[in-house]
N, C-alpha and C positions, 0 to 999 in steps of 0.2 A: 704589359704585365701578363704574365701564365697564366692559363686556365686548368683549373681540375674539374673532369667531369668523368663519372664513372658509367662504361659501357656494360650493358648485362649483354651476356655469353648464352650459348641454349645449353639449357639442365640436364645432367644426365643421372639417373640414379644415384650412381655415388660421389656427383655434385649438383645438388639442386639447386643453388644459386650461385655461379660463378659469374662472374665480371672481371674486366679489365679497365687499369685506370688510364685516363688518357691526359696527359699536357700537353696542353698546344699552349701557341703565339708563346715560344719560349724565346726565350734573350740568347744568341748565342753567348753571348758575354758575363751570362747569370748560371747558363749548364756548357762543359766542354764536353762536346758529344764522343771526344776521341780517348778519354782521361778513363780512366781506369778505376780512380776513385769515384769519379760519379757513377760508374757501373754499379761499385757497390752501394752507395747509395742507393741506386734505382731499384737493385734486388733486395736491399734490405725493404724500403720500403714494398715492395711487391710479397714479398714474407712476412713483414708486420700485420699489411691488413688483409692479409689472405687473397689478394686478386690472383687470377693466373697468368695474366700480362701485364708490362705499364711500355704505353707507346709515348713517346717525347719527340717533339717533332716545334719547328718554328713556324709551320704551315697553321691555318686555323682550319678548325674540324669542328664539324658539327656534329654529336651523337645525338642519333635520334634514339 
């Protein structure tokens, strides 16, 4: 199952708290990394909750 953990970014004046959201151990079978619609998915999400990245990846990641 995917993980969501959100990475903080260093602050700059005019964003003091940016982060990027990260999902790992993804399904290839659950995201097609090559589709077009999950693109926008991914940027819609990355829009919604204001991150300035989302990395997707089937690799496990650890944010520290």
């Amino acid at each position: 199952m995917a993980r969501l953990q959100v990475l903080r970014l260093p602050a700059t004046p005019a964003d003091p708290a940016p982060f990027m959201l990260v999902l790992d151990e993804v399904n290839e079978l659950e995201l097609d990394f090559t589709s077009s619609e999950h693109a926008d998915v991914m940027r819609g999400l990355k829009d919604g909750v204001g991150a300035r990245f989302v990395l997707a990846t089937t690799a496990t990641v650890d944010v520290a």
